[in-house]
DSSP file (Angstrom, degrees, kcal/mol; ACC not computed):
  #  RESIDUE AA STRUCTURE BP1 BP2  ACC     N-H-->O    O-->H-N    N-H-->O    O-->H-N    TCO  KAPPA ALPHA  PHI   PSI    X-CA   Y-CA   Z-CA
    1    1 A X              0   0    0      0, 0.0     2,-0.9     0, 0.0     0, 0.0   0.000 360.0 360.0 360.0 137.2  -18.1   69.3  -49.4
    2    2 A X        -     0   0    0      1,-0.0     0, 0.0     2,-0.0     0, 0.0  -0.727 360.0-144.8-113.4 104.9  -14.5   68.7  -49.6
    3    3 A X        -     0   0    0     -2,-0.9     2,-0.7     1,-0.1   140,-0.0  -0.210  14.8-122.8 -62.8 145.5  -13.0   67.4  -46.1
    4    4 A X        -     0   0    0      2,-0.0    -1,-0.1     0, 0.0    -2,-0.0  -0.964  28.8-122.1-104.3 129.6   -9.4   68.4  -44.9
    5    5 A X        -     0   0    0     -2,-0.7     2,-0.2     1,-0.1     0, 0.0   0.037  26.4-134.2 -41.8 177.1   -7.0   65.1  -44.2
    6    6 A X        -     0   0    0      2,-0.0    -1,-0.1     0, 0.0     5,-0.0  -0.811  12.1-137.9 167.1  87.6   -5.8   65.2  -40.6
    7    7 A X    >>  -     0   0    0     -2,-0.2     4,-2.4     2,-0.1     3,-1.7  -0.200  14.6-123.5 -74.0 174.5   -2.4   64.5  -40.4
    8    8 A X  G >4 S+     0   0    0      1,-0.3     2,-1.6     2,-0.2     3,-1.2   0.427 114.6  60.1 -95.1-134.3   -1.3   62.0  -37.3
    9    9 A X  G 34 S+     0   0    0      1,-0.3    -1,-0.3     2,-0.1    -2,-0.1  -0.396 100.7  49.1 -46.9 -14.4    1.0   64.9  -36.2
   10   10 A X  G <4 S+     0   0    0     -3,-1.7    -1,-0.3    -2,-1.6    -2,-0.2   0.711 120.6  44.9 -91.1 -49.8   -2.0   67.7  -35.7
   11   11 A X  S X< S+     0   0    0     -4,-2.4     3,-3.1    -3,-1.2     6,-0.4   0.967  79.9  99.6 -47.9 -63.4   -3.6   64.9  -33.7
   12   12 A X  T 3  S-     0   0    0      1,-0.3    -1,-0.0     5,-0.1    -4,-0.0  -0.013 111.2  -8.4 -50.9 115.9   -1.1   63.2  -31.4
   13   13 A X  T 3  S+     0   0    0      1,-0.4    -1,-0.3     2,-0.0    -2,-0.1   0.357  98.4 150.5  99.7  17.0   -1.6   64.7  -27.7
   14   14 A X    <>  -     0   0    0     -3,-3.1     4,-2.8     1,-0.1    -1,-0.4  -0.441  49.1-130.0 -76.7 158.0   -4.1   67.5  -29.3
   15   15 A X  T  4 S+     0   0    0      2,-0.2    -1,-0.1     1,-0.2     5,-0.1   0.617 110.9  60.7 -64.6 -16.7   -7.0   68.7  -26.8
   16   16 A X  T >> S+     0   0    0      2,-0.2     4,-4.8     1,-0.2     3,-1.2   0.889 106.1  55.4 -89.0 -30.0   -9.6   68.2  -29.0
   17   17 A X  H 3>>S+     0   0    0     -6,-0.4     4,-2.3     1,-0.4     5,-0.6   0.976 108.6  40.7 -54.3 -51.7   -8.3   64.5  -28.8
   18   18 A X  H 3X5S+     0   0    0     -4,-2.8     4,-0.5     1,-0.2    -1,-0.4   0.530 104.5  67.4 -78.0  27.4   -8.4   63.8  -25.8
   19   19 A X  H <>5S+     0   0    0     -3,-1.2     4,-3.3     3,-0.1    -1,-0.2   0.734 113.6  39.2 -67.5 -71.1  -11.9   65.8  -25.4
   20   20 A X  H  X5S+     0   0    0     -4,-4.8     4,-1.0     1,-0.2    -2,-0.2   0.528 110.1  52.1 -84.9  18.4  -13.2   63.0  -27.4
   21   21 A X  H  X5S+     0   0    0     -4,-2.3     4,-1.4     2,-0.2    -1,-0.2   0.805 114.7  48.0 -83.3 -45.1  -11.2   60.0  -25.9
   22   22 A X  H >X<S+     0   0    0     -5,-0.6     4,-2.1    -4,-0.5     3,-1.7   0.965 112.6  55.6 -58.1 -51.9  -12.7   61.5  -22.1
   23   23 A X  H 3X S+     0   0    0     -4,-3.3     4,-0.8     1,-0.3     5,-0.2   0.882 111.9  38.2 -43.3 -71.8  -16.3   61.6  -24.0
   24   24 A X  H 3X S+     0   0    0     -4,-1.0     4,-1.4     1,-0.3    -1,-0.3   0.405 109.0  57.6 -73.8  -3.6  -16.2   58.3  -24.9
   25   25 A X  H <X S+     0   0    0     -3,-1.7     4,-3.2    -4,-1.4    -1,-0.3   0.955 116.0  36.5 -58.5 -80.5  -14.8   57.0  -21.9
   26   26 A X  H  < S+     0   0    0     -4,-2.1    -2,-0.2     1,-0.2    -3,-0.2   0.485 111.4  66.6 -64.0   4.3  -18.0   58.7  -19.4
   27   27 A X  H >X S+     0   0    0     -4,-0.8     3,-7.5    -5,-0.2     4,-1.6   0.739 103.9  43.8 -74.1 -66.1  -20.2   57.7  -22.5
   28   28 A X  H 3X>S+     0   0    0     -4,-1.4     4,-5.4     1,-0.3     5,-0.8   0.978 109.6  50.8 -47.7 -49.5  -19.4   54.1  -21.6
   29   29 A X  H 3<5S+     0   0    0     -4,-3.2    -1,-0.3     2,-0.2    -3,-0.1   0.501  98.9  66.8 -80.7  36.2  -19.7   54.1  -18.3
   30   30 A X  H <>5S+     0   0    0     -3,-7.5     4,-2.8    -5,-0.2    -1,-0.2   0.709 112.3  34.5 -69.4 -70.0  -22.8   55.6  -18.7
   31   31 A X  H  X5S+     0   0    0     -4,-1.6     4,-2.0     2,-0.3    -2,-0.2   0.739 111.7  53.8 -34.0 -47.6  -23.9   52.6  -20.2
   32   32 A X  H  X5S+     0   0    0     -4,-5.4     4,-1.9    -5,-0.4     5,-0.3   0.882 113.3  53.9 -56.5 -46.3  -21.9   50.3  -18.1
   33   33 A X  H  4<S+     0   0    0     -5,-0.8     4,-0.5     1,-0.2    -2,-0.3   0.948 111.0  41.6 -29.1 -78.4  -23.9   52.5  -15.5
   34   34 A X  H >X S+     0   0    0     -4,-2.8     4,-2.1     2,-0.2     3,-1.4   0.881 108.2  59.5 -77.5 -40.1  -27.4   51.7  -17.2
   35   35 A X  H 3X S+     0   0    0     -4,-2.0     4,-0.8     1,-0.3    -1,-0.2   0.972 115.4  37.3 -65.9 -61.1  -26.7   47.4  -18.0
   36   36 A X  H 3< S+     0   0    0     -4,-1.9    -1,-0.3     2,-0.2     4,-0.3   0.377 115.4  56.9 -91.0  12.2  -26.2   46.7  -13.9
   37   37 A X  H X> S+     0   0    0     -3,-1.4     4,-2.3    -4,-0.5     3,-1.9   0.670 112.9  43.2 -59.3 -76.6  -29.3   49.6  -13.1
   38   38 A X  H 3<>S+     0   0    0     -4,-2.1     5,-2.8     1,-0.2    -2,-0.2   0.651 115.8  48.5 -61.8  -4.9  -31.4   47.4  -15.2
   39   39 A X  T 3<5S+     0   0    0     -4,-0.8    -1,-0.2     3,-0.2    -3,-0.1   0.600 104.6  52.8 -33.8 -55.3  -30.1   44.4  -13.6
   40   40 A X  T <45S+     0   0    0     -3,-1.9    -2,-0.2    -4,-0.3    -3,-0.1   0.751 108.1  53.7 -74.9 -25.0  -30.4   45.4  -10.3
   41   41 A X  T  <5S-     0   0    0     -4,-2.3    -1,-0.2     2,-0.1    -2,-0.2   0.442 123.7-104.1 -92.5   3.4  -34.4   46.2  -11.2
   42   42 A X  T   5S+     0   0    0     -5,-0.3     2,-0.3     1,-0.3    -3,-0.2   0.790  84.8 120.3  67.8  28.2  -34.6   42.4  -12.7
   43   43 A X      < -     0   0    0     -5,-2.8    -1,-0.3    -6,-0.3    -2,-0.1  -0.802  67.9-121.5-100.6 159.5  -34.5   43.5  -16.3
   44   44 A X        -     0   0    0     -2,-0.3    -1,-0.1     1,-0.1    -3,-0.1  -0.196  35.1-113.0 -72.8-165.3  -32.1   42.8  -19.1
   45   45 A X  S >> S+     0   0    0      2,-0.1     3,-1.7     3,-0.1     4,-1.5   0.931 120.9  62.0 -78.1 -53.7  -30.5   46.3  -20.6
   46   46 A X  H 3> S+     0   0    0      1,-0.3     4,-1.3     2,-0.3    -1,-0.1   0.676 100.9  43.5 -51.1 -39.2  -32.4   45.3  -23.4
   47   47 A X  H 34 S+     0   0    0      2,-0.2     4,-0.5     1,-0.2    -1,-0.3   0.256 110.1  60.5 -96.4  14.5  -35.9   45.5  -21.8
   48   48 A X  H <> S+     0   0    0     -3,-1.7     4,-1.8     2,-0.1    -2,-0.3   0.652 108.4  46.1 -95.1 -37.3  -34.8   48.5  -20.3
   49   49 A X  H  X S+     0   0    0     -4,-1.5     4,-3.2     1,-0.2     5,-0.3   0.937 109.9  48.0 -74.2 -24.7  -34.4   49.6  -23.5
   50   50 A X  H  X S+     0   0    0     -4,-1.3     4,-1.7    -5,-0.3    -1,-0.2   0.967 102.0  56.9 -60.7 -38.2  -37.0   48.7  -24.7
   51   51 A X  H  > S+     0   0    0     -4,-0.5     4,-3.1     1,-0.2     5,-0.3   0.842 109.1  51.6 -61.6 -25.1  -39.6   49.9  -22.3
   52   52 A X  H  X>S+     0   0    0     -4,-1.8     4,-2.1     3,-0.2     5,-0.9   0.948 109.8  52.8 -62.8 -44.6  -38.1   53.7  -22.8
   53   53 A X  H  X5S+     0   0    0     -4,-3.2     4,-1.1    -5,-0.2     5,-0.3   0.847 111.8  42.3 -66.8 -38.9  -38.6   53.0  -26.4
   54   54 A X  H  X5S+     0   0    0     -4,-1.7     4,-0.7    -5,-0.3     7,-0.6   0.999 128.1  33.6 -62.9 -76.8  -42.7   51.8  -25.8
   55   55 A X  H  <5S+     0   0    0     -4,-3.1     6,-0.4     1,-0.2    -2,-0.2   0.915 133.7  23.4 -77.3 -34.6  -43.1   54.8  -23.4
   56   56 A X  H  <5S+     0   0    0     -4,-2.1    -3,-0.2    -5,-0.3    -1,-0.2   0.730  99.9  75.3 -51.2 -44.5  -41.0   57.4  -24.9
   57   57 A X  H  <<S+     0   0    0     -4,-1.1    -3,-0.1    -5,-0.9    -1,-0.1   0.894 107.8  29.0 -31.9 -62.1  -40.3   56.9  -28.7
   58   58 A X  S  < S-     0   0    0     -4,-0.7    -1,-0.2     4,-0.3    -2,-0.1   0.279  92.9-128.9-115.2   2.8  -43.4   57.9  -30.1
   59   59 A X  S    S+     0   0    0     -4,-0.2    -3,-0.1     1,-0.1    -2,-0.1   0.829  92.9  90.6  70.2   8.4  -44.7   60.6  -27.5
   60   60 A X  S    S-     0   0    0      2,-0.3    -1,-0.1    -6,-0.3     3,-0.1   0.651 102.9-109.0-122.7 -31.2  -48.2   58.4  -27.6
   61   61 A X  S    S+     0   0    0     -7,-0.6    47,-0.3     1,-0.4     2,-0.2   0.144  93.6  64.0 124.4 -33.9  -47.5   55.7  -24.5
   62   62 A X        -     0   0    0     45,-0.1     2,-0.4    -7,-0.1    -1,-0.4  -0.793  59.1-169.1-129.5 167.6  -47.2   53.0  -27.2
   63   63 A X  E     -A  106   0A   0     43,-1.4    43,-1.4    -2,-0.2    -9,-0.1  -0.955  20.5-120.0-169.0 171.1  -45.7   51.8  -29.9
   64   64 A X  E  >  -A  105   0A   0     -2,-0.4     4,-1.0    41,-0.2    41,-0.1   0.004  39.3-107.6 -76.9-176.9  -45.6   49.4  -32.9
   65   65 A X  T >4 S+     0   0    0     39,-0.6     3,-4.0     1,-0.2     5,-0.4   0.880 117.8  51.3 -72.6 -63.0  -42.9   46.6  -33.4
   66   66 A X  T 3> S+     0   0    0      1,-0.3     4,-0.9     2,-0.2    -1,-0.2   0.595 103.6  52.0 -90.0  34.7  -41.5   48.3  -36.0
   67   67 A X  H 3> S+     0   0    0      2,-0.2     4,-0.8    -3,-0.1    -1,-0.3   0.475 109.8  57.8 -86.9  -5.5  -41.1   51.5  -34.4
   68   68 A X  H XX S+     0   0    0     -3,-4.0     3,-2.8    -4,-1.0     4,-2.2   0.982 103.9  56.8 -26.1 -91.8  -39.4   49.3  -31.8
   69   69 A X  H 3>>S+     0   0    0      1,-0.3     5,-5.5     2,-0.2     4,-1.3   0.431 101.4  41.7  28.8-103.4  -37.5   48.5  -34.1
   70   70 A X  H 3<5S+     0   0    0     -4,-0.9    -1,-0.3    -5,-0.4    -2,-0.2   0.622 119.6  53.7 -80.8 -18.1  -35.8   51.5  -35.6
   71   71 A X  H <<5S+     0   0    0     -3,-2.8    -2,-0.2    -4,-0.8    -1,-0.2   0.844 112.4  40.4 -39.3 -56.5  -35.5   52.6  -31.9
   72   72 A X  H  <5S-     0   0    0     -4,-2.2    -2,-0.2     2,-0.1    -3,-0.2   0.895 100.4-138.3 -57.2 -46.6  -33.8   49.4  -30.9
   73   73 A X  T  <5S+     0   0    0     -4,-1.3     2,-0.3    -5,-0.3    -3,-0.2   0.697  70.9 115.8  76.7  41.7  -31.5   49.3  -34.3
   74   74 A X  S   <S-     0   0    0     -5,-5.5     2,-0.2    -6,-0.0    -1,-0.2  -0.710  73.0 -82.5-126.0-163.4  -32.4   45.8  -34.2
   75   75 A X    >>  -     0   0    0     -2,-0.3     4,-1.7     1,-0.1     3,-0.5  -0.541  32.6-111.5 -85.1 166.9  -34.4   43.6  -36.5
   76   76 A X  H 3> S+     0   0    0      1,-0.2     4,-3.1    -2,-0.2    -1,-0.1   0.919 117.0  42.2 -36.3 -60.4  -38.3   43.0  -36.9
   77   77 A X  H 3> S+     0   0    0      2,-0.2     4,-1.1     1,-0.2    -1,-0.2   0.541 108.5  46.4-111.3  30.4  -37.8   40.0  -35.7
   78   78 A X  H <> S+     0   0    0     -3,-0.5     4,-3.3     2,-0.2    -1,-0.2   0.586 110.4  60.1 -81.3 -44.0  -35.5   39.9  -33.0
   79   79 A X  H  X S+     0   0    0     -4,-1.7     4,-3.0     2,-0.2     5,-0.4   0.967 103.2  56.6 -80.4 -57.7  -37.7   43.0  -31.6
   80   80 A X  H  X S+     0   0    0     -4,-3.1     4,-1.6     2,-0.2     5,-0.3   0.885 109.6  45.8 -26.5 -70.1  -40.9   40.3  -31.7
   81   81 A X  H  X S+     0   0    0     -4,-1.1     4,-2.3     1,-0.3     3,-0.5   0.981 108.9  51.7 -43.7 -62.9  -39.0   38.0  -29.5
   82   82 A X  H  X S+     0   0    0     -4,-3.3     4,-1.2     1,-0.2    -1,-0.3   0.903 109.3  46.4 -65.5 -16.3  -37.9   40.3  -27.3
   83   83 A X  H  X S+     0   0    0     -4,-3.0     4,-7.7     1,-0.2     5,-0.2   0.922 112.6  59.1 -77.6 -24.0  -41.4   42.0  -26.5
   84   84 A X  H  X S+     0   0    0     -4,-1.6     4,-1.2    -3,-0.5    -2,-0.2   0.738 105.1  43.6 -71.2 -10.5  -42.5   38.4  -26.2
   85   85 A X  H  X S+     0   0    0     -4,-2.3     4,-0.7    -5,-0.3    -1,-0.3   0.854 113.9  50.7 -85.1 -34.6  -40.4   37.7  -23.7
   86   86 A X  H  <>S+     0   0    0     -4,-1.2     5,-1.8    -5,-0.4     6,-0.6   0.829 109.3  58.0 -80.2 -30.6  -41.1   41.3  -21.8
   87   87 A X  H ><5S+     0   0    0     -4,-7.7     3,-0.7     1,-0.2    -1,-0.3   0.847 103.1  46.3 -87.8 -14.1  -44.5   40.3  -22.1
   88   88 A X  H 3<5S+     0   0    0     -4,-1.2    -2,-0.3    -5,-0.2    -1,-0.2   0.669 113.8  51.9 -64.0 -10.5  -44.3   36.8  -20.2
   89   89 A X  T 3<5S-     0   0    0     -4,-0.7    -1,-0.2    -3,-0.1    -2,-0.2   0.601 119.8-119.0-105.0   7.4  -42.5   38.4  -17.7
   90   90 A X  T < 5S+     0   0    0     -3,-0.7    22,-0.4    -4,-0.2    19,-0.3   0.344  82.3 108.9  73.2   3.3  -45.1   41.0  -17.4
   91   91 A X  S   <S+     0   0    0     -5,-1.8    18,-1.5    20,-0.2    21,-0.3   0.749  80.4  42.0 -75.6 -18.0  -43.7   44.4  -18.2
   92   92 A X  E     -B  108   0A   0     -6,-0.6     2,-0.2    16,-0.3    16,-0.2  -0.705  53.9-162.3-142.2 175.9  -45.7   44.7  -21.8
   93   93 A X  E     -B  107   0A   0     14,-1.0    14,-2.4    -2,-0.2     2,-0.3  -0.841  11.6-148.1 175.0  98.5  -48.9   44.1  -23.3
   94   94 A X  E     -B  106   0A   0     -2,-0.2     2,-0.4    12,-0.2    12,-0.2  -0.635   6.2-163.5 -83.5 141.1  -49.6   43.9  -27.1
   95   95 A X  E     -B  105   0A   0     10,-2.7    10,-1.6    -2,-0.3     9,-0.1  -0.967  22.4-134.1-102.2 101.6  -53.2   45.1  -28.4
   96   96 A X        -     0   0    0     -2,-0.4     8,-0.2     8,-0.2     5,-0.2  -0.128  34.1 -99.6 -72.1 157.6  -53.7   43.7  -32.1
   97   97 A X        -     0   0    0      6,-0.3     4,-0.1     3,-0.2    -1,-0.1   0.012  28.7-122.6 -58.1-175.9  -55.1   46.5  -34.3
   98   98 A X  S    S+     0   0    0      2,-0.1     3,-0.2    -3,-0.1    -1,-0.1   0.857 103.6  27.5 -95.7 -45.8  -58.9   46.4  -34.8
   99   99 A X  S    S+     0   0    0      1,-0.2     2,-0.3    -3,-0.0    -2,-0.1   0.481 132.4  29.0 -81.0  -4.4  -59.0   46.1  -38.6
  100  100 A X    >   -     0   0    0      1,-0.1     3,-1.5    -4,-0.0    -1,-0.2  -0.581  68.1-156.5-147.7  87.8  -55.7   44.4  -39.4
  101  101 A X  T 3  S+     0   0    0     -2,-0.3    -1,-0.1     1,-0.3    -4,-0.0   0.466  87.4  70.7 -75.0   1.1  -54.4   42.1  -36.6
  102  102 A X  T 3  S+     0   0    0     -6,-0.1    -1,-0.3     2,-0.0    -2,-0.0   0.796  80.7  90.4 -86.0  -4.0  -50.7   42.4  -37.8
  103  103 A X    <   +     0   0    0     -3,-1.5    -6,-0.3   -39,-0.1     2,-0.2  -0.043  65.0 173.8 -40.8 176.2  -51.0   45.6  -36.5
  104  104 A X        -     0   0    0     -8,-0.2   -39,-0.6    -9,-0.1     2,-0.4  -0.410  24.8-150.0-156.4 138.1  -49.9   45.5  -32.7
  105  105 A X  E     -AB  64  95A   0    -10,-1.6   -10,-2.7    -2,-0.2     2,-0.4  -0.923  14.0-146.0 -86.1 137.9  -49.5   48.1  -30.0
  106  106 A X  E     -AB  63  94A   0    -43,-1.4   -43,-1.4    -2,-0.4   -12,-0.2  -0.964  24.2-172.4-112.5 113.4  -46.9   47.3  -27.5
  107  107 A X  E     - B   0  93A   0    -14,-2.4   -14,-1.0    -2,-0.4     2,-0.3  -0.600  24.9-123.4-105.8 158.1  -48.2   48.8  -24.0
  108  108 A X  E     - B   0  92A   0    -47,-0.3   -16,-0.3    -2,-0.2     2,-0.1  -0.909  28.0-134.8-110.8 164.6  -46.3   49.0  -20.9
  109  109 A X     >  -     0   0    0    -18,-1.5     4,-1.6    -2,-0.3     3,-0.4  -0.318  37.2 -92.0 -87.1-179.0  -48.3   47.2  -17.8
  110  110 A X  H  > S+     0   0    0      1,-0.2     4,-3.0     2,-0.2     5,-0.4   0.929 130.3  54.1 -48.2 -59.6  -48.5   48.8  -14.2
  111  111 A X  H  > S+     0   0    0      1,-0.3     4,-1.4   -21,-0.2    -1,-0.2   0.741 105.5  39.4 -48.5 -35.9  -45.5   46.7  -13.9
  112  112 A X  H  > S+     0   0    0     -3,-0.4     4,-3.8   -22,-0.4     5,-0.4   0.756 113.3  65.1 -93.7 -35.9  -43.0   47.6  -16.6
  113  113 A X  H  X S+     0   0    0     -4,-1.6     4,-5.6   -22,-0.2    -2,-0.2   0.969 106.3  38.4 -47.4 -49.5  -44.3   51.1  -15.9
  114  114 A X  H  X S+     0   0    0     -4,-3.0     4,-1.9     1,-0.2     5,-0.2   0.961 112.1  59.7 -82.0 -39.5  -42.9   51.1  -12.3
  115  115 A X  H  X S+     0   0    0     -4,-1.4     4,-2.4    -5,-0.4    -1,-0.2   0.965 107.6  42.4 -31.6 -56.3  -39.9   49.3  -13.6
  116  116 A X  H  X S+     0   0    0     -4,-3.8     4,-2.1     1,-0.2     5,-0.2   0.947 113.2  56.8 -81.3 -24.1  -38.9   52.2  -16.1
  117  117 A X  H >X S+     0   0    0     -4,-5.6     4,-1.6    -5,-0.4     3,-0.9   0.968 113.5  36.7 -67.6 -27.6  -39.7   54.9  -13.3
  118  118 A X  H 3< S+     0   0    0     -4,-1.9    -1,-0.2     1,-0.3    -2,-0.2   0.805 116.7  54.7 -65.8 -31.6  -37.3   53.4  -10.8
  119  119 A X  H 3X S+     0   0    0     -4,-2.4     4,-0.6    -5,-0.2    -1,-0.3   0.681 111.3  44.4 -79.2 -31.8  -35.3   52.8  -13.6
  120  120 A X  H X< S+     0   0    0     -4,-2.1     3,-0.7    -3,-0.9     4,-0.3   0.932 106.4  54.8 -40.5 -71.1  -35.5   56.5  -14.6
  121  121 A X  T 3< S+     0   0    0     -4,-1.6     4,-0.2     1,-0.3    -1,-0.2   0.341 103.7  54.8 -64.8 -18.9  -35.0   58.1  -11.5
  122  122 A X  T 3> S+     0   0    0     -5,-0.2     4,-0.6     2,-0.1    -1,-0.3   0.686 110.4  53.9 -94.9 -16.0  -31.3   56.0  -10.8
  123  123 A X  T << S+     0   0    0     -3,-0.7     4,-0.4    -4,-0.6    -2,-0.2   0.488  87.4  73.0 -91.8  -7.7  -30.2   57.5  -14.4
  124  124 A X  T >4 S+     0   0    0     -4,-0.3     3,-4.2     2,-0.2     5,-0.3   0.806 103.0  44.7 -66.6-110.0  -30.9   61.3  -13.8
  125  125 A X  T 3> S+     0   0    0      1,-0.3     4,-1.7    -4,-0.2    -2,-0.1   0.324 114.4  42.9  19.4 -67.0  -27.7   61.3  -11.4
  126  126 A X  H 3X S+     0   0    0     -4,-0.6     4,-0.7     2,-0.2    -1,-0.3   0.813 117.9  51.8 -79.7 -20.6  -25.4   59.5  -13.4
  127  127 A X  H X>>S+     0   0    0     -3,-4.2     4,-3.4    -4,-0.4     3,-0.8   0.948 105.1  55.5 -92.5 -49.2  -26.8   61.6  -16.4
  128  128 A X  H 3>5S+     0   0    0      3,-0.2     4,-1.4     1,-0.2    -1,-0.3   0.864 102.0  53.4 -27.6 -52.9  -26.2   64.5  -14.7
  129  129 A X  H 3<5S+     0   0    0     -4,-1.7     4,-0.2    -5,-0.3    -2,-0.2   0.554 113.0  44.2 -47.3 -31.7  -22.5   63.7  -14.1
  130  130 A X  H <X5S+     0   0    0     -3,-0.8     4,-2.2    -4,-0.7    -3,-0.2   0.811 108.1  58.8 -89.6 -40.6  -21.8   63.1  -18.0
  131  131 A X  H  X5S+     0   0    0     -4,-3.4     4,-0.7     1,-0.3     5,-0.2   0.919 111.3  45.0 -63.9 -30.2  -24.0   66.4  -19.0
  132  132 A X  H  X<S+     0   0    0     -4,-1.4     4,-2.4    -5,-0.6     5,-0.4   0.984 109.4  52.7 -65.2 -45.3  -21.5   68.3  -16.8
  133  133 A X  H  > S+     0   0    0     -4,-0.2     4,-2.9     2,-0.2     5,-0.4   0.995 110.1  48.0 -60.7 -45.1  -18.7   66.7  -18.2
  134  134 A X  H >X S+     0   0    0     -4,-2.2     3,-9.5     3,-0.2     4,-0.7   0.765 110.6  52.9 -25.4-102.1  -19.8   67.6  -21.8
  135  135 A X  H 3< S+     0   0    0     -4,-0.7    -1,-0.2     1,-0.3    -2,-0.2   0.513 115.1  35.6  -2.7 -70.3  -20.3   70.9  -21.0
  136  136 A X  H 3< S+     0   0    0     -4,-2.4    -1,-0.3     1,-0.2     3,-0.2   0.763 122.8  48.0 -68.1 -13.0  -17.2   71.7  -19.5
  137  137 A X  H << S+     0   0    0     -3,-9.5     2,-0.9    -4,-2.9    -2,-0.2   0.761 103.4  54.5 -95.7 -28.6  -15.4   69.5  -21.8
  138  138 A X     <  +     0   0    0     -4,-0.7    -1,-0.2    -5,-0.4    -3,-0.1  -0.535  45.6 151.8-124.5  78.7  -16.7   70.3  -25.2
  139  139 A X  S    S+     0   0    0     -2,-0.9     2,-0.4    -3,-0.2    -1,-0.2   0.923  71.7  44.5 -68.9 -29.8  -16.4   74.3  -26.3
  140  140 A X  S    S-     0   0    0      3,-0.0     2,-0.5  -124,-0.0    -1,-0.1  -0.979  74.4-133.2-140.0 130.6  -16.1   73.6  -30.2
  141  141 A X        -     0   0    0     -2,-0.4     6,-0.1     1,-0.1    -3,-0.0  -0.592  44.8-113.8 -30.2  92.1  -17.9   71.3  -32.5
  142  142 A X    >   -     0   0    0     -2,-0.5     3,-0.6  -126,-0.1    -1,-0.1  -0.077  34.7-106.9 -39.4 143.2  -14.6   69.5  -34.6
  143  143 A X  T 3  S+     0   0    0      1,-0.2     2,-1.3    -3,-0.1     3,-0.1  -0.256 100.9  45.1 -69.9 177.4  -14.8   70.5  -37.9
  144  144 A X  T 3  S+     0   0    0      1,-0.1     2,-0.9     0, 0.0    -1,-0.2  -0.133  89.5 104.7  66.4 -38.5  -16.1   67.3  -40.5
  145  145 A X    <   -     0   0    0     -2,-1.3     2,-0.2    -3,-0.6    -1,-0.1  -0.355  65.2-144.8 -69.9 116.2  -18.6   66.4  -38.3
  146  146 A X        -     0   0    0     -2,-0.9     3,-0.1     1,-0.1    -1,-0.1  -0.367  26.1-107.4 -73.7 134.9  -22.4   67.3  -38.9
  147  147 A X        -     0   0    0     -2,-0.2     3,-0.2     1,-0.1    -1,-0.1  -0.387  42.0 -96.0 -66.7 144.3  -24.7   68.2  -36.4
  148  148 A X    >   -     0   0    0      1,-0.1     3,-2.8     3,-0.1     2,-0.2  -0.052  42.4 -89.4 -75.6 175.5  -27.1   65.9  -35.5
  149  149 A X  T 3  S+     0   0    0      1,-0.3    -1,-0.1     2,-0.2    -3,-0.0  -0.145 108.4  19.9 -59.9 124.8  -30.4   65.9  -36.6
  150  150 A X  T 3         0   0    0     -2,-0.2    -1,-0.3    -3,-0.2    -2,-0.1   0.031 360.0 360.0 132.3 -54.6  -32.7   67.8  -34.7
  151  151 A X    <         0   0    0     -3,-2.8    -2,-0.2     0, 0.0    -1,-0.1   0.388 360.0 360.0-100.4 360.0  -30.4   70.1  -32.9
C-alpha cells in the first residue's frame, strides 16, 4: 500500500489536526482522571489495571499471568510482582493449576471485587464526557491509518 507524504503546509492549523491534538488532550485526562480515581480507592493505577484485566480480559472472571501480561503490555515478570503485591493487600487470589502448578489463575477477592466496582462506576461519567467528545469531534477516519482490530 503506498502512503501519500503530508506536507507541513496541508497540516499547519488543519481541522483534522487539531481533532487529533483535542483527542489526545481528553484522552489524557482520561487517564489523569483514572491514576487519582484509583488513588482515592487506595489502589495504585496499576492495580486498577490490573484488576479490569483479571475480571474483564478474558470474559471467564480469571485470568493467567501471562494473559495479564499481554493486557498489561508489561513483562512476565513484572506482572508476578505486581499480583503479588495485590494479593498481600488482598484484592487477588492465585489458584495453582491442578496438574501443572506453574499454571495459576489470578482471582479477584470480595475485596478487589468491590474495589473495581466503585472504581467502575466513577469512570462511566468521565467516559461518558470523552465518548461525546469523539463523536462530535471525529466525522472522518484520516487516511493512513488502519482500523483497529475488531471494529
Amino acid at each position: 500500500m503506498k502512503r501519500r507524504a503530508v506536507t507541513k503546509s496541508r497540516l499547519r492549523g488543519s481541522a483534522t489536526l487539531r481533532r487529533v491534538a483535542w483527542f489526545r488532550y481528553r484522552l489524557r485526562r482520561f487517564l489523569r482522571f483514572s491514576e487519582r480515581a484509583a488513588r482515592y480507592c487506595g489502589v495504585t493505577p496499576q492495580q486498577h489495571q490490573l484488576l479490569l484485566g483479571i475480571a474483564g480480559y478474558t470474559g471467564r472472571g480469571w485470568a493467567t499471568i501471562s494473559e495479564l501480561a499481554e493486557f498489561l503490555q508489561g513483562r512476565h515478570n513484572a506482572v508476578v510482582g505486581l499480583v503479588q503485591r495485590a494479593e498481600q493487600r488482598g484484592l487477588v487470589a492465585k489458584e495453582p493449576g491442578a496438574r501443572d502448578k506453574r499454571f495459576v489463575r489470578v482471582h479477584l477477592t470480595r475485596q478487589g471485587a468491590e474495589t473495581l466496582e466503585k472504581l467502575t462506576w466513577m469512570h462511566l461519567e468521565e467516559l461518558r464526557g470523552l465518548r461525546a467528545h469523539i463523536l462530535k469531534n471525529s466525522k472522518v477516519r484520516p487516511q493512513g491509518i488502519p482500523a483497529a482490530q475488531g471494529a
